[in-house]
C-alpha positions as CSV (number, residue, x, y, z in Angstrom):
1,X,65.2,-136.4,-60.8
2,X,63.5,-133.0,-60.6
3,X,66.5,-130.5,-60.8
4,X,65.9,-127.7,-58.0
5,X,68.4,-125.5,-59.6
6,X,66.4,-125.5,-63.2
7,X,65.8,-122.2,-64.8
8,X,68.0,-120.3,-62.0
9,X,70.7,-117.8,-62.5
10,X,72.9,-118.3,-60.3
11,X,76.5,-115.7,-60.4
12,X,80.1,-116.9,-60.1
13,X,81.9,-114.1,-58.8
14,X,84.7,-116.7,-58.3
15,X,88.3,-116.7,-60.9
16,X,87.4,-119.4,-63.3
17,X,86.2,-118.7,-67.2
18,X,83.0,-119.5,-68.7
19,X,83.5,-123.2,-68.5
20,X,85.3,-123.1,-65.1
21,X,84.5,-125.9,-62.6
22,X,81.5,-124.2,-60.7
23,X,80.1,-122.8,-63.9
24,X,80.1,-126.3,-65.2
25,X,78.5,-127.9,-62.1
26,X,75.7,-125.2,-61.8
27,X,74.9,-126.5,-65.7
28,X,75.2,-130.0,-64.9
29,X,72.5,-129.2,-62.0
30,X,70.2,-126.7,-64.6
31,X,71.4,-123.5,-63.5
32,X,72.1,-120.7,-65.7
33,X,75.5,-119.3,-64.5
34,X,76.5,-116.4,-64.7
35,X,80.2,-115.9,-64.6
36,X,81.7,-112.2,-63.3
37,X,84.8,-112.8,-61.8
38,X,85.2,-109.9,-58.9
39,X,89.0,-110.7,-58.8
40,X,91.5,-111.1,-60.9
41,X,95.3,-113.1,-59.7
42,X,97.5,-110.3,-60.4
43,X,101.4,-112.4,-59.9
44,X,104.3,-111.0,-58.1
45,X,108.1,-110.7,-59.1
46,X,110.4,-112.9,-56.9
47,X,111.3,-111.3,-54.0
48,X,113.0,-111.9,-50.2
49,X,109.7,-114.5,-49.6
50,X,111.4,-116.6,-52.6
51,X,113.2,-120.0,-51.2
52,X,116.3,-120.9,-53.1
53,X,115.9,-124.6,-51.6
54,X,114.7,-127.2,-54.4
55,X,111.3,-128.9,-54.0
56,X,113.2,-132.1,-53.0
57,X,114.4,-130.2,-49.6
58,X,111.1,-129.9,-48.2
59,X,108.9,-132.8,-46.7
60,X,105.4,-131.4,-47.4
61,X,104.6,-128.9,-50.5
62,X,100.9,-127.8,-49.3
63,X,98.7,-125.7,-51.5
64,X,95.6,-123.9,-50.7
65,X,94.6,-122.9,-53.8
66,X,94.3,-124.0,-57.6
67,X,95.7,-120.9,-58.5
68,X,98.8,-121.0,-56.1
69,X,99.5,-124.6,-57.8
70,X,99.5,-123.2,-61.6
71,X,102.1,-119.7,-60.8
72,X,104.0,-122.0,-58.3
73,X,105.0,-124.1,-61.0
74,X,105.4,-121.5,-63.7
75,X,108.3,-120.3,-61.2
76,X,109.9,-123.9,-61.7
77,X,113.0,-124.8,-64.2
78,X,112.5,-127.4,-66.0
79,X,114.5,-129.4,-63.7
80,X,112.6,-128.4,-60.8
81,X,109.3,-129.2,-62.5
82,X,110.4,-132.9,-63.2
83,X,111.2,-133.2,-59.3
84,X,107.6,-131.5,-58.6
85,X,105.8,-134.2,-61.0
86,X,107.9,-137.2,-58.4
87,X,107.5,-135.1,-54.8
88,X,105.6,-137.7,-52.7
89,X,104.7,-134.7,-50.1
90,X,102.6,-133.0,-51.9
91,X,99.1,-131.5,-49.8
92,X,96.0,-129.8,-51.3
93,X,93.6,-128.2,-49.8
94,X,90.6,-129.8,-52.1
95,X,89.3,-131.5,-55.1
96,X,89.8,-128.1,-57.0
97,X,93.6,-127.7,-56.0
98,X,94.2,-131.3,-56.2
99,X,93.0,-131.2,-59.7
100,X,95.1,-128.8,-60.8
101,X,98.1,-130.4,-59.5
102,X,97.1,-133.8,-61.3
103,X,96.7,-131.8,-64.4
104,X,100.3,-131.0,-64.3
105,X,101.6,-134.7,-64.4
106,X,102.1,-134.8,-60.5
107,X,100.2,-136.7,-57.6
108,X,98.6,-135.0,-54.0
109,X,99.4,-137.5,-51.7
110,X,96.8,-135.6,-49.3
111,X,93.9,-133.8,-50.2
112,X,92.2,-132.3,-47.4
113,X,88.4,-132.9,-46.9
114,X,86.9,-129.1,-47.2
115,X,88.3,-126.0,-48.7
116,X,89.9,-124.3,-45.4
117,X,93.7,-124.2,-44.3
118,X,92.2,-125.7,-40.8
119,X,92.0,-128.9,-42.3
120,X,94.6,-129.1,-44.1
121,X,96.3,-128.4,-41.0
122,X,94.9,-130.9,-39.7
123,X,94.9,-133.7,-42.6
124,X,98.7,-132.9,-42.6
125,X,98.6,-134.6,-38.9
126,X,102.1,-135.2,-36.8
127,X,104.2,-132.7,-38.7
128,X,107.3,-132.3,-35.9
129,X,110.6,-131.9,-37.3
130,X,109.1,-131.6,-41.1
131,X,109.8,-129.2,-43.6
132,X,107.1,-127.2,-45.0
133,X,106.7,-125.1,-47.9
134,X,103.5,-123.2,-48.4
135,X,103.5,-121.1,-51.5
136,X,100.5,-118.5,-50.9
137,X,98.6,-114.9,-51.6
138,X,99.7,-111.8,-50.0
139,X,97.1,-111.4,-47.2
140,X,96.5,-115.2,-46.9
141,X,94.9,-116.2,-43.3
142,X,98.4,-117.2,-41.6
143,X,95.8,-120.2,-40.1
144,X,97.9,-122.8,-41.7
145,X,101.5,-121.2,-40.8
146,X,100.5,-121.1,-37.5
147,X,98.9,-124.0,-36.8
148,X,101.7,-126.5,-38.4
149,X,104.6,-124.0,-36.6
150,X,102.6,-124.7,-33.1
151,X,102.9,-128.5,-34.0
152,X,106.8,-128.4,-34.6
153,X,107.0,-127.9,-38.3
154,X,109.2,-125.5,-40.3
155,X,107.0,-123.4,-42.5
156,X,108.3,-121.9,-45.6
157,X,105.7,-119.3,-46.4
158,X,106.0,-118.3,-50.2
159,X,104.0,-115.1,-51.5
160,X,103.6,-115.7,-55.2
161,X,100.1,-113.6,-56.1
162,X,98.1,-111.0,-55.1
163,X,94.4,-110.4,-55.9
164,X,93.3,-107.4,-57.6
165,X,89.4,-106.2,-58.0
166,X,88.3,-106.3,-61.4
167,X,86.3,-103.4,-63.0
168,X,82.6,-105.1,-63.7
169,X,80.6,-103.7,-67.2
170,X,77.9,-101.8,-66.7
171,X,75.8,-103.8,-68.8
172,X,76.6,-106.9,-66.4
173,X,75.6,-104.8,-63.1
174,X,72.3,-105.5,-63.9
175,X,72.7,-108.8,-64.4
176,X,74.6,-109.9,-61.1
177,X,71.2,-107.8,-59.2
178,X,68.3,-109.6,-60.9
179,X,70.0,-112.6,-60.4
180,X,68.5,-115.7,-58.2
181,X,71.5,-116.2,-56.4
182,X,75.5,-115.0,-55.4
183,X,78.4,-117.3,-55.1
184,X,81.6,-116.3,-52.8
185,X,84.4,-119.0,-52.1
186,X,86.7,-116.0,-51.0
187,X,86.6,-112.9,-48.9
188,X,88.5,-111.1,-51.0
189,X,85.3,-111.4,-53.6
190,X,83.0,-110.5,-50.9
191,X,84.8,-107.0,-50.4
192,X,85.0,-106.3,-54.1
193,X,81.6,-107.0,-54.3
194,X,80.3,-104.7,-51.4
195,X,82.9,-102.8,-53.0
196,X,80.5,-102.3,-56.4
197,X,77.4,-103.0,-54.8
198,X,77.1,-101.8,-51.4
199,X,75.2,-104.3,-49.4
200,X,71.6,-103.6,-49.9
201,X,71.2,-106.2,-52.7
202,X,68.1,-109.0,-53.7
203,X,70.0,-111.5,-54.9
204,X,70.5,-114.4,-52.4
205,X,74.0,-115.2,-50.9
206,X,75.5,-118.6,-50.7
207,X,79.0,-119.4,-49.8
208,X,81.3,-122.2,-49.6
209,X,82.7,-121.9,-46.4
210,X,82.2,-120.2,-42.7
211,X,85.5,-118.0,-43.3
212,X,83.8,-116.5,-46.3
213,X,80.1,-116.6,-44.7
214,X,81.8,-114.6,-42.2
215,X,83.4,-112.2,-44.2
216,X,80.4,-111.7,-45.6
217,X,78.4,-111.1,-42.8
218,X,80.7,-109.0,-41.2
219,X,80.9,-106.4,-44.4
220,X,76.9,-106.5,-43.9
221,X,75.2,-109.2,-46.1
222,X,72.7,-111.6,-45.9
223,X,73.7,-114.8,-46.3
224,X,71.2,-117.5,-46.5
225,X,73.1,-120.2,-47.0
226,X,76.5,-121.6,-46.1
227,X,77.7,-125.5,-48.0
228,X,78.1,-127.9,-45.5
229,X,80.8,-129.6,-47.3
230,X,83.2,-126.7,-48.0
231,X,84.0,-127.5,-52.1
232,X,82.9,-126.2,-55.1
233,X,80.0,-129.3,-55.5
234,X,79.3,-128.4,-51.5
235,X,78.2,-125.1,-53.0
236,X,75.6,-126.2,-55.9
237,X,74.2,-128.7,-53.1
238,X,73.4,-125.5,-50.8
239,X,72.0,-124.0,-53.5
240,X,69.9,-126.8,-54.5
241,X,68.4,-126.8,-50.5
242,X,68.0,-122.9,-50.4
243,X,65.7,-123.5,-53.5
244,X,64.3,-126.8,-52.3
245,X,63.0,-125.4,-49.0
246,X,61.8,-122.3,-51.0
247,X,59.4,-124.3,-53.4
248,X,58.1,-126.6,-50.5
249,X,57.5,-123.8,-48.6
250,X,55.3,-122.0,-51.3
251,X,53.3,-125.5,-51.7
252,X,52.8,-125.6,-47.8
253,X,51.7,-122.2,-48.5
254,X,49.3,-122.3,-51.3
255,X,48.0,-126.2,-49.5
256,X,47.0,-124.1,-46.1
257,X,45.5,-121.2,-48.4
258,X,43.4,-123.8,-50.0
259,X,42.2,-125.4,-47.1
């Protein structure tokens, strides 16, 4: 199988480590990636948002992101850990998150299809009379909240991390603008990006999702490409076609010269 991706260097602005999931999957399909996180998770003290009730009070624990899983459970006693690795409520919002809750011992009973809070929303289905607890980023998209209080669900909205830019080397700038291509699977990315970079960049733009594709065209980039299934392996494939259509175009091209 001819790998479209081969030879391209493709950056992660994402927060994952050098052998982080997306990383690993642009290797798997020949990429070169290059890993600069934009934004770092920066966690919070406990505060008023904080729910004294145990996990075992709530119906549904959903999560919306990997990273929410790993400080939400750093917050548990041990106790409360062992009833987290039995809850039979607990929702994620994709593969990613739903990995990281299998990697602490416990089971998503529901793992949304894409990477939005729509639809886990909407995986979470007749929610009336349930108990919710959502533990989330300051300046999360109060889509979820919303949506599950509209259907009669009690939403516990728990604020455990904030994102933080990250200062970027010098030496990597150049990198990230001679790259091939840009990943975003957050907003927050696309603003410390535009942030560092301004808009007026070469590289191309892919993102995971139309929440982030619309961040980013909104702070005034280009994006080429949006996955259509919104997950980290969604992405690579979007990258794949951008670069697929861009060689078959040049062979249409260099055929209609010839002729």
């Amino acid at each position: 199988m001819i790998r479209t991706l081969a030879g391209r260097r493709i950056v992660v602005t994402r927060f994952e480590p050098h052998d982080g999931p997306l990383a690993t999957a642009l290797r798997l399909a020949g990429a070169e990636p290059i890993v600069v996180p934009l934004i770092g998770i920066d966690p919070l003290a406990k505060d008023a948002s904080d729910t004294d009730q145990s996990v075992r009070d709530f119906d549904w624990i959903a999560f919306t992101s990997a990273n929410g899983v790993r400080i939400f459970w750093a917050r548990l006693s041990d106790e409360e850990q062992s009833a987290f690795r039995v809850h039979r409520g607990i929702a994620a919002v994709g593969p990613a998150t739903a990995r990281a809750v299998a990697n602490l011992g416990a089971t998503s009973a529901l793992v949304a299809p894409e990477f939005v809070a729509e639809s886990l929303a909407d995986a979470l289905g007749d929610v009336q009379g349930k108990s919710i607890l959502w533990p989330r980023a300051a300046g999360a998209r109060s889509v979820l909240a919303a949506k599950l209080r509209a259907r009669g669900a009690t939403v516990i909205d728990q604020i455990l991390y904030d994102t933080v830019a990250l200062t970027i080397p010098e030496h990597t700038r150049e990198c990230i603008l001679e790259a091939d291509a840009i990943t975003f699977t957050s907003p927050s990315a696309v603003r410390a990006f535009v942030a560092s970079f301004g808009t007026a960049t070469q590289p191309r733009i892919v993102c995971i999702g139309p929440v982030t594709a619309e961040a980013a065209r909104a702070a005034g980039l280009k994006v080429v490409a949006v996955a259509g299934i919104f997950t980290l392996d969604g992405l690579v494939n979007a990258l794949s076609d951008v670069f697929a259509r861009e060689s078959t175009a040049v062979v249409t091209s260099l055929n209609f010269t010839r002729a």
